[in-house]
C-alpha positions in Angstrom: 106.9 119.3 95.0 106.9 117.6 98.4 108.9 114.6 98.3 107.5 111.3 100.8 108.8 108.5 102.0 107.7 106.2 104.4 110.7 105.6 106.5 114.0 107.5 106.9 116.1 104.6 105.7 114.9 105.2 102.6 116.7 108.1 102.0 119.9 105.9 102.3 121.1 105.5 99.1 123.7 102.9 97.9 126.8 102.8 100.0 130.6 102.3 98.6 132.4 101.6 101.6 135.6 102.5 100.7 134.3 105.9 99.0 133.1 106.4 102.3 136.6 105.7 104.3 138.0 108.1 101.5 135.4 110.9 102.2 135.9 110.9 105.9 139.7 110.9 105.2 139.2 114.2 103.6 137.5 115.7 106.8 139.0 118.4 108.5 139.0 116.8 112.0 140.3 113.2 110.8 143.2 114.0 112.4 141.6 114.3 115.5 140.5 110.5 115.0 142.4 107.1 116.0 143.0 104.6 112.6 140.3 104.2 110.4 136.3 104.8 111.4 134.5 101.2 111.7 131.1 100.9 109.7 127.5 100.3 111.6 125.4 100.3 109.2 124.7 101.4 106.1 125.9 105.0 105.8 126.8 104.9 109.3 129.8 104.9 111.1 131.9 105.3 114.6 135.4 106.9 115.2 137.1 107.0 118.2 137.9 110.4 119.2 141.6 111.1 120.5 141.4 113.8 123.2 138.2 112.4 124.7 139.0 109.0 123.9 134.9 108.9 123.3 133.2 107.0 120.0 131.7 109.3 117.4 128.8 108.5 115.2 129.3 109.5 111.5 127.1 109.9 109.3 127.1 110.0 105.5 124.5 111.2 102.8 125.2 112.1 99.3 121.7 111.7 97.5 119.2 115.4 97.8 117.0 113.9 100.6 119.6 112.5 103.2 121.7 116.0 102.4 118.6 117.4 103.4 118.1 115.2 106.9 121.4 115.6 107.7 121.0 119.5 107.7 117.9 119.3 109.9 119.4 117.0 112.2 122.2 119.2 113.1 119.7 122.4 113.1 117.5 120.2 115.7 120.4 118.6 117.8 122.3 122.0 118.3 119.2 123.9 120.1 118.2 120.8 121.8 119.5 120.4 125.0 118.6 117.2 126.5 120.5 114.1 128.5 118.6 111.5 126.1 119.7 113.0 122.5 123.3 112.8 121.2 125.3 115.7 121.4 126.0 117.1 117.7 130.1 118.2 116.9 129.6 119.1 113.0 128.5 119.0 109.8 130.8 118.5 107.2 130.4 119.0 103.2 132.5 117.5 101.2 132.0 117.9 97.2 128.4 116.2 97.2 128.8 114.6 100.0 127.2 115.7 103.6 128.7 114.0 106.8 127.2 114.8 110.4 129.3 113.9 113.8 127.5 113.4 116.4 128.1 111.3 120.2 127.6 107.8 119.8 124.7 105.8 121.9 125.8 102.3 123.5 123.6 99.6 123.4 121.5 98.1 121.2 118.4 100.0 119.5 115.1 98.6 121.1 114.1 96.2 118.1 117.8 94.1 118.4 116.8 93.7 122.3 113.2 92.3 121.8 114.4 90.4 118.8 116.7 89.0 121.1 115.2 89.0 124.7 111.6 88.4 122.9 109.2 91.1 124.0 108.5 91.9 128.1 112.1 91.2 128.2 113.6 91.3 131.8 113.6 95.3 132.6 111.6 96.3 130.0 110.0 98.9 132.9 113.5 101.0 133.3 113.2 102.5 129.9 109.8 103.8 130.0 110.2 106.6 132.0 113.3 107.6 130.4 111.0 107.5 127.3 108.5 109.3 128.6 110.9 111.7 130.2 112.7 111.9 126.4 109.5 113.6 124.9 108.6 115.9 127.6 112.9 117.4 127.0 112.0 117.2 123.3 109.0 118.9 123.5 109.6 121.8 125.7 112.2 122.5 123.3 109.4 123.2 121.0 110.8 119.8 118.9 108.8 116.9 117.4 110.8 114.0 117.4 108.3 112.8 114.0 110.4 109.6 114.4 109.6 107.3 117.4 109.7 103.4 117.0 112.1 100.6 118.4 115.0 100.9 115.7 115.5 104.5 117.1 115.7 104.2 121.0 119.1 103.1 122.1 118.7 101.6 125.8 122.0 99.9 127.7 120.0 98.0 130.1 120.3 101.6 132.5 120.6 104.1 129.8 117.9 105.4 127.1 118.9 107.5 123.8 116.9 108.5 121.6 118.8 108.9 117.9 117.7 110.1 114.4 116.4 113.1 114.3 116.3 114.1 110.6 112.7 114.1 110.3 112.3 116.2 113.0 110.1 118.8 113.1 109.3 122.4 115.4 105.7 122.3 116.7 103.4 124.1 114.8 105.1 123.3 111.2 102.6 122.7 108.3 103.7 119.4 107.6 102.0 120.0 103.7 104.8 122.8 102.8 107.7 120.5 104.1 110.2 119.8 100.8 111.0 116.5 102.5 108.2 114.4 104.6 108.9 111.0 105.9 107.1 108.6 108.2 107.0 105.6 109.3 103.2 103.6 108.7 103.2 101.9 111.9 104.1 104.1 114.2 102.2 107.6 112.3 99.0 109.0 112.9 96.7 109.4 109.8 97.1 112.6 109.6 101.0 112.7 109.2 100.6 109.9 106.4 98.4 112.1 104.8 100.4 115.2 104.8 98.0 117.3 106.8 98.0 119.5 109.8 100.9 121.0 111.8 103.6 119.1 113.2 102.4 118.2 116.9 103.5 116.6 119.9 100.2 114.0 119.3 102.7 112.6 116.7 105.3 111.3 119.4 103.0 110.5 121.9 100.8 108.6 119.6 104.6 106.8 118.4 105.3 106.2 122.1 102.1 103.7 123.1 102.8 101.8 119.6 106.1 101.4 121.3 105.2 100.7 124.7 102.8 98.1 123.1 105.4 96.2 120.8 107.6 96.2 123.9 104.9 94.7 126.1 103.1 92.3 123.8 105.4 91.8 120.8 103.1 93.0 118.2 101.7 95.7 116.3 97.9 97.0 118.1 94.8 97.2 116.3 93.5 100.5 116.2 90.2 101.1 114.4 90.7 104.8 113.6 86.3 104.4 112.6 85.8 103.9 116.6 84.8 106.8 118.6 87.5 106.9 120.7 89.8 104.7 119.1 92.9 105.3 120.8 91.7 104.4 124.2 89.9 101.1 122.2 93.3 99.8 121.8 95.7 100.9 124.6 93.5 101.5 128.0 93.9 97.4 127.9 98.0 98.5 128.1 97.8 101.0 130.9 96.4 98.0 133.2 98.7 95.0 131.5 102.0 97.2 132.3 104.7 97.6 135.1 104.1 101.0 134.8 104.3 103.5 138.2 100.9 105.2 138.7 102.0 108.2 137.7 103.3 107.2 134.4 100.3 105.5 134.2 98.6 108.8 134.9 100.1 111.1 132.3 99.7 108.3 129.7 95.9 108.3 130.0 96.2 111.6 129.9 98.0 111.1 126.4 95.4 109.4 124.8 92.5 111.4 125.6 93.8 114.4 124.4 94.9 112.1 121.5 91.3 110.8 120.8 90.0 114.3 121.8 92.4 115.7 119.1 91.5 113.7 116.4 87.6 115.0 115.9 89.1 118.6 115.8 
């Protein structure tokens, strides 16, 4: 039976901090590690690596669907070669729990920096290529991120990172046989929320202009999926409000109209 949720973090389940300073203890490259690991969030964690001198994101997952997540995420990371996804340096079991290492993004994720900076914030225009430029890396490696919004883009002010990538999936997956299927409402098409289909890039690119949107006008668009072309409806307006180079511009229109065009398949 296929299990759903509707956002990764809800795989999380409770955290003991100390159990998880214990666990990591117990790995076989603590040693490798200065002091103790300092917590990020819930189940998350960075180490400072000795040789490289480099922080390390840990993460930790005990319950049957973040095992699961964690195991994908360091199947995905290790054939993806890309400058904009973390490089992956384990995966660790440890009785029932699973930890993955992985390089650590700086910055803040793209929701703290709107929060902060309220939306349009000053060089909001830098990241968008790089985000663009993300998918098309992700993509060629035949990988569906499944998992774009603001709480998983890392950006520095000059550097993007794109992180989580436990709902992952290869193009051309049947997204109704997956054990585990998770999205995230606002940011999914339809026909991810309903468990059809195969996994395709329409699902990131589709993620991407709900981005680009909450970036530019601090909310959530209005699509009216009933609309004949219903993705053009509610981001051509977008295309011409942006700081977007032409040909950004460009390949995003082309986006949505094999988006719209897609959807009547």
């Amino acid at each position: 039976m296929q299990s759903v949720v509707k956002d990764e973090s809800d795989f999380v389940s409770n955290v003991d901090t100390k159990s998880d300073i214990d666990v990591l203890a117990y790995l076989p490259i603590a040693d490798a590690y200065h002091a103790e690991p300092i917590m990020v969030s819930k189940g998350v964690w960075r180490w400072r690596h000795k040789p490289t001198n480099a922080w390390h994101k840990l993460k930790l997952r005990s319950d049957k669907g973040g095992r699961y997540l964690l195991a994908n995420e360091n199947h995905v990371l290790g054939r993806l070669k890309s400058q904009y996804a973390p490089e992956v340096y384990g995966c660790y079991d440890f009785e029932q729990d699973r930890i993955l290492v992985s390089g650590y993004a700086k910055g803040n994720t793209l929701a703290a920096l709107i929060r902060e900076q309220g939306h349009a914030f000053n060089g909001y225009q830098y990241f968008v290529s790089s985000l663009i430029d993300s998918l098309v890396e992700c993509h060629r490696s035949d990988v569906v991120h499944n998992d774009i919004k603001p709480n998983n883009i890392i950006y520095d002010g000059k550097d993007m990172r794109l992180i989580d990538f436990g709902l992952s999936l290869s193009i051309g997956a049947d997204i109704g046989q997956l054990p585990f299927r998770g999205y995230s409402p606002s940011y999914s098409l339809p026909a991810l929320k309903e468990g059809k289909g195969q996994a395709s890039t329409d699902m990131d690119w589709y993620a991407c202009l709900v981005v680009l949107f909450v970036t530019i006008y601090g909310q959530l668009p209005s699509v009216c999926w009933k609309k004949e072309q219903p993705i053009l409806s509610a981001f051509s307006g977008m295309l011409e409000d942006a700081a977007f180079s032409k040909l950004y511009r460009q390949f995003l229109m082309l986006r949505i109209t094999e988006l719209d065009e897609n959807l009547n398949i």
